[in-house]
N, C-alpha and C positions, 0 to 999 in steps of 0.2 A: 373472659378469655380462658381456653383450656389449661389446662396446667401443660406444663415439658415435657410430660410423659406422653402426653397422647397428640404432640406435635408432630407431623412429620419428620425426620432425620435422614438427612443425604448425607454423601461424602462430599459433594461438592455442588455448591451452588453458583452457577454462570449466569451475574448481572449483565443482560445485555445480549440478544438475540442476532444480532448484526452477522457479518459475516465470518470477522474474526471470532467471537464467542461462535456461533454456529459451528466454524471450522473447528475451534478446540469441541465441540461437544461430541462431534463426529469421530477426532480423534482419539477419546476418552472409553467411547461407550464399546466397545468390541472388551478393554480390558475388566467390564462388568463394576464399573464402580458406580454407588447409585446419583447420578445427576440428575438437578434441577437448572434449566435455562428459564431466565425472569425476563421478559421484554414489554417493551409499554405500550408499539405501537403494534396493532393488530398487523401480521403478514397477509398481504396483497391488499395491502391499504395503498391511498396512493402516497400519504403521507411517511410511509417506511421509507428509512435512509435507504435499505439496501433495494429499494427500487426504484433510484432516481437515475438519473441520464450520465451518470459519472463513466468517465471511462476508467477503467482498468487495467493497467497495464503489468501484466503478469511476467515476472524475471522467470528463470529458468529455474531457479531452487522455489519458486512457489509453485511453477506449474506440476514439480516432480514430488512436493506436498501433497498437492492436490489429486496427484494420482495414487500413492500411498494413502489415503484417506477414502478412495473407491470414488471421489467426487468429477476426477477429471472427464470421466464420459458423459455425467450430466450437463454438462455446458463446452465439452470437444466442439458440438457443431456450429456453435455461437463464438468462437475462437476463430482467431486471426493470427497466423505466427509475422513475429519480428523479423524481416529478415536485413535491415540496414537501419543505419540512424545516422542519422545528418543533422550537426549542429553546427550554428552560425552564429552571427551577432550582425543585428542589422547596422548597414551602411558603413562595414568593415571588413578588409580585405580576408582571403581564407576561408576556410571551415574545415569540421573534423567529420570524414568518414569512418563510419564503424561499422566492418563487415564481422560478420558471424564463420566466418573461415577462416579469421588469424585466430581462432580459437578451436580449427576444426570442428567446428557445429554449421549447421543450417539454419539456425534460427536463436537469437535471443530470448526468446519467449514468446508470448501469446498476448494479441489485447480481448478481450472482452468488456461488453459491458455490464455494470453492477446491478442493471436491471434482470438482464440472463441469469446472472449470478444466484441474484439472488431470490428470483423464480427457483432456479432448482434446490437453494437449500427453504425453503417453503414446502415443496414437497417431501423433503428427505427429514428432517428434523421428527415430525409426530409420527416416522415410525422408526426413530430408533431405540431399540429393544432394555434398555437401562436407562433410559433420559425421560423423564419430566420437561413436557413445557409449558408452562404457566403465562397466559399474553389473553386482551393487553393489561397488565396489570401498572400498578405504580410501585415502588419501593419505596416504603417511611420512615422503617428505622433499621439500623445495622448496630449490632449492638454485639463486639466480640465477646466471651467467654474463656473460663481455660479450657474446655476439650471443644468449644463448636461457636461461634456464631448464631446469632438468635435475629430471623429478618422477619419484620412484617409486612406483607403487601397487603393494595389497596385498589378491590376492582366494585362495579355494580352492586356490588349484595353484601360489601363491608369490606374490614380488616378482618387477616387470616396471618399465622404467623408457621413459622418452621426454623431449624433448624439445621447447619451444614459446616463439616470438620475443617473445608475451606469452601472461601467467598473471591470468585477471579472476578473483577469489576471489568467489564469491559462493554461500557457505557458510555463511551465518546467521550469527546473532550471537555463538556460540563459535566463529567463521571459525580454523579449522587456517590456513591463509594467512595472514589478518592477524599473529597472533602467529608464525608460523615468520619473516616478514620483521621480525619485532620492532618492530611498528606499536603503540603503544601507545593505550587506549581511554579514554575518560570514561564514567564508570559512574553510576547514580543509580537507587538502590532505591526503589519508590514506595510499597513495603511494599501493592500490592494486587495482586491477580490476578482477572482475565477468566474468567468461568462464559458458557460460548456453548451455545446449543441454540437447536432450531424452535420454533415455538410454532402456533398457528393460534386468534387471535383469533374474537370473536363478528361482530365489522364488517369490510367490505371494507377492507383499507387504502387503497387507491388511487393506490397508487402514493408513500403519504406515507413519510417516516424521519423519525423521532422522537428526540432525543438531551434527557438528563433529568440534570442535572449534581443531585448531591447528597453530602452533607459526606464520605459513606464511597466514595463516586466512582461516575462517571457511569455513566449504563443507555442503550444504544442499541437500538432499533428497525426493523430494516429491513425494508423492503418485498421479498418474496419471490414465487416461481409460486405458483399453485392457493391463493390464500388466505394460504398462509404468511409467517411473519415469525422473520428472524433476530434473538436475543435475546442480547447482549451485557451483560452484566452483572458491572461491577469492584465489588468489596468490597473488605475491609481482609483480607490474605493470611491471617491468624489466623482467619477466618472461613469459608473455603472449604471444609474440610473436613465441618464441620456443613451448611452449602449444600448439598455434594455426594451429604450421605448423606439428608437428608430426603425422605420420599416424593415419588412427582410430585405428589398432591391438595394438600399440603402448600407444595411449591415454587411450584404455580403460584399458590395464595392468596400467598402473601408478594410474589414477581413482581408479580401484580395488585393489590395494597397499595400498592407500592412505583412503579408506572409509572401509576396513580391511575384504570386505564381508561379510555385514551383511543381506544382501538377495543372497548369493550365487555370481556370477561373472555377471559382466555386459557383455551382449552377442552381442548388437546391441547397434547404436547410429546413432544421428540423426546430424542435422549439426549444428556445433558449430558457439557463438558469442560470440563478450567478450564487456564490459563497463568500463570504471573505474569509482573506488566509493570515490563519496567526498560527505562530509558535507555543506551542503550552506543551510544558516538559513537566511532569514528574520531578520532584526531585529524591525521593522515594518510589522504588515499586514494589515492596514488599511491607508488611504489619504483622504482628502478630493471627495466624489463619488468615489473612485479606491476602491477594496480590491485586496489581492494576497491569492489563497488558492493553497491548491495541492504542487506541487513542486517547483511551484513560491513560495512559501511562506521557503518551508522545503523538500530539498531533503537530505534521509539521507541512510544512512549504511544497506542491507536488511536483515543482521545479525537480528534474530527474527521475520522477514515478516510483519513490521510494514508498511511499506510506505505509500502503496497503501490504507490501513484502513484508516490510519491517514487522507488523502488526501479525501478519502469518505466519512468520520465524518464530514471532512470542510465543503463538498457541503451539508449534513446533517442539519446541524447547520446553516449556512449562508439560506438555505430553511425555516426553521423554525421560523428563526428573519423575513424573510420578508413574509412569511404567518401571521404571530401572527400582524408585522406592518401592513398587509394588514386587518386584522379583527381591528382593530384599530382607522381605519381612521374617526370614526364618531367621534372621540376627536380633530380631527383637522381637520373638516369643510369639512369633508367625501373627503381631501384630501389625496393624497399617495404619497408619496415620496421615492420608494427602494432606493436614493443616502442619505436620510438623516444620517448626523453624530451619531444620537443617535443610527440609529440602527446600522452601520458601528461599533460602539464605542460598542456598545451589543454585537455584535458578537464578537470582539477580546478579551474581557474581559472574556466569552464564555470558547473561543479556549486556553485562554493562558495555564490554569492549564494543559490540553490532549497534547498539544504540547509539554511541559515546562518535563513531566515525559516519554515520550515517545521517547523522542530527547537523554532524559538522560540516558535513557533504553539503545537504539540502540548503540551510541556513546562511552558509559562506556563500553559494553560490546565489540566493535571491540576494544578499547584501551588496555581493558584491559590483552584481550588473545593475544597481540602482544607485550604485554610487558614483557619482559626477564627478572627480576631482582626476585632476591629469595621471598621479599618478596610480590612479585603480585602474583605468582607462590604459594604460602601458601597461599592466598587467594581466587584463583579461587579452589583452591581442596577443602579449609572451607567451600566457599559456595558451592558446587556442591555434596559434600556431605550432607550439612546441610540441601540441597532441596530434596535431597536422601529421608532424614529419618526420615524428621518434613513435613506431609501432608499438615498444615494450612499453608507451606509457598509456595507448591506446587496450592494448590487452588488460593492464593494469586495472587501470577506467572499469572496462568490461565486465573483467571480472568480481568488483566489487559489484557493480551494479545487480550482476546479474545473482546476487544474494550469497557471491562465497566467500563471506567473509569471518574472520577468525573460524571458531571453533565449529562448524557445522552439525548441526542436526541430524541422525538417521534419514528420516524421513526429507527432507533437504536436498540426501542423497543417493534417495531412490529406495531405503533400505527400511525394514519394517521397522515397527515400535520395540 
C-alpha cells in the first residue's frame, strides 16, 4: 500500500451517494472544498435506492433547498404541487382538512418520485467542478486520525485508500460508518411494511394527498403527473407476502375497499414493492471528523412524509456550518478545518431540537394508531377532531410539517449559503 503521502486528500469525504449525500455534495461544491462521494451501487442500476418507485413527498422548505442548490429545475417537470391534504381514520367519524391558504400559499410542496429524482442527480453529480465520485465501490475500513480520516475502498481491481478532514456517513440505515465509529442505534420494529405502487384513479386528484390511518397502519395517497397517484400502503409484515402475490384485479379491489374511493376506483397500477419500517435512531451524530446525517443518523416511520425533509435539512444545516466556518477562517490564521469539533459540535446541537420533535411526530403517530386499547382510541378521535375545528392547531400542524421548524436553515429559506 502507498504510503499517506501519496494518498489522495479531500476535505471531505461523503459515504453514500443517495440523494441526501448527493444533495450535500451539490451544496458543498460551488464553496470549492475538495470532495469525495463513495457510493456502492453503480447509478442507473436498477438496484440504486434512489431509483426505486418510492414516492417523495417534498415540504416547502425542501423544495426551497432544492432550488437554492440549482437542482430544482432538474425534476420541476416531474413535480406535482400539494395543494390539500385530508386525513382520516377509517371507520371514524370527521377528518382534518388542510388547505395551503390558512397559511396564504398555494401549495404545501411538491411530490415527486425518487426515481425522477434521482435520474437527475445521476446526471449532475460527475460534472460537479470540486467533487470526486468514486461508484460502485465498497468501503472497508474507516479508520479516524487526528487531522483526517484514513478509508479504504474496495472495487474490481483491489483496495485503494485515501484520506478526508471529514467523513459525513450518509449510508442509510445499516450505515457501515455509524457502526465502524461504534455509534450505537435505537431500534424499534413496527412489525409493518410499506407495499408502494402507481395507481391511476377514476377522478382527477387535484392536486389533493390523502393519508388514511387504520388499526393495521396508515395508507397514503399521493397526488402524481398525468392522473397518477402514489399508493403507499403499511400492513402488518406477516401480511405482505400474500399482498404481493395477489393478482392486480384483486389488489386493486382490496386497495379500493380499503381507501373507501375517495377519487372514484382505482383503474390501473403500476408494479408493486414493499419495505419494512423501523425506527433506528442514532443516538450520536457526531465523532471525532465522522458525522452520520440522512438515515444513517434517523430512519423513521413515513407515517406524515417526514423522512426525506428531515434527511435534507441535515445536508442543509451541516452546508451552512461549514460555509459560515469557511467565511471564518481569518480567526484561525486563514486556516480551515471542515473535520473541527467545534463545528461537528455546531451542527448536532443545530440538528437535535428538528430531530428530537419530528422523530416524536412520526413515531407517536404510527404507535399511536396501532394501538387498540379504549383509551388511545378516545384520543386519536379528540385530537382528530380538535384539528378538525381549531384552525391555529391546523396552521400549527402545517407548519412544522412543512420543515419550519426551530432554527431554519438559509437555504431552507430561500436564501444562499
Amino acid at each position: 500500500m502507498a504510503g499517506a503521502e501519496k494518498q489522495p486528500f479531500y476535505d471531505l469525504a461523503i459515504i453514500g451517494g443517495g440523494l441526501v449525500g448527493a444533495s450535500l455534495a451539490c451544496a458543498l461544491d460551488p464553496l470549492a472544498m475538495k470532495t469525495v462521494v463513495v457510493e456502492s451501487v453503480a447509478y442507473r442500476a436498477a438496484t440504486q435506492p434512489s431509483y426505486d418507485d418510492r414516492t417523495l413527498a417534498l415540504s416547502a422548505s425542501s423544495c426551497a433547498i432544492l432550488r437554492g442548490l440549482g437542482l430544482w429545475s432538474k425534476i420541476a417537470s416531474s413535480a406535482t404541487p400539494i395543494r390539500e391534504i385530508q386525513v382520516r381514520e377509517l371507520d371514524r367519524p370527521g377528518r382534518v382538512l388542510m388547505s395551503p391558504s390558512e397559511l396564504g400559499l398555494d401549495r404545501f410542496g411538491h411530490v415527486v418520485e425518487a426515481r425522477a429524482f434521482g435520474a437527475a442527480m445521476a446526471e449532475i453529480l460527475p460534472n460537479l467542478k470540486n467533487t470526486d465520485v468514486v461508484c460502485p465501490v465498497s468501503l472497508v475500513s474507516l479508520e479516524p486520525q487526528e487531522e483526517a480520516c484514513r478509508l479504504t475502498v474496495r472495487d474490481d481491481d483491489g483496495e485503494r485508500s485515501f484520506r478526508a478532514r471529514l467523513v459525513v456517513g450518509a449510508d442509510g440505515a445499516e450505515s457501515f460508518v455509524r457502526k465502524s465509529l461504534g455509534i450505537e442505534a435505537e431500534r424499534h420494529d413496527y412489525n409493518q411494511s410499506a407495499v408502494i405502487c402507481n395507481v391511476t384513479p377514476e377522478q382527477d386528484h387535484q392536486g389533493r394527498a390523502f393519508e388514511l390511518f387504520t388499526p393495521s397502519g396508515p395508507m397514503a395517497v399521493m397526488p402524481h403527473l398525468n392522473g397518477r397517484c402514489g399508493l403507499i400502503w403499511c400492513v402488518p409484515t406477516r401480511e405482505v407476502a400474500a399482498l404481493m402475490d395477489l393478482s392486480e384485479a384483486e389488489f386493486m379491489r382490496r386497495a379500493n375497499l380499503r381507501f373507501g374511493q375517495r377519487l372514484g376506483r382505482f383503474l390501473k397500477m403500476g408494479k408493486r414493492s414493499a419495505y419494512p419500517l423501523k425506527l433506528v435512531r442514532a443516538l450520536e451524530d457526531v465523532r471525532p471528523r465522522a458525522v452520520v446525517i440522512g438515515n444513517a443518523s434517523h430512519a423513521i416511520h413515513p407515517v406524515g412524509a417526514q423522512g426525506f425533509n428531515l434527511g435534507l435539512r441535515d445536508a442543509a444545516v451541516l452546508a451552512e456550518v461549514l460555509a459560515d466556518g469557511l467565511r471564518d477562517r481569518s480567526r484561525n490564521d486563514g486556516r480551515f478545518d471542515p473535520g473541527s469539533w467545534d463545528l461537528l459540535c455546531r451542527y448536532s446541537a443545530w440538528r437535535k431540537p428538528d430531530h428530537d420533535g419530528t422523530i416524536a411526530y412520526s413515531d407517536g403517530l404510527a404507535r399511536l394508531y396501532s394501538n387498540p386499547s379504549p383509551l388511545a382510541s378516545a384520543g386519536r378521535l379528540a385530537g382528530l377532531l380538535a384539528h378538525a375545528f381549531v384552525p391555529s392547531l391546523r396552521r400549527q400542524l402545517a407548519v412544522k410539517s412543512m420543515g419550519y421548524r426551530g432554527h431554519i436553515p438559509r437555504l431552507a429559506r430561500g436564501e444562499s449559503l
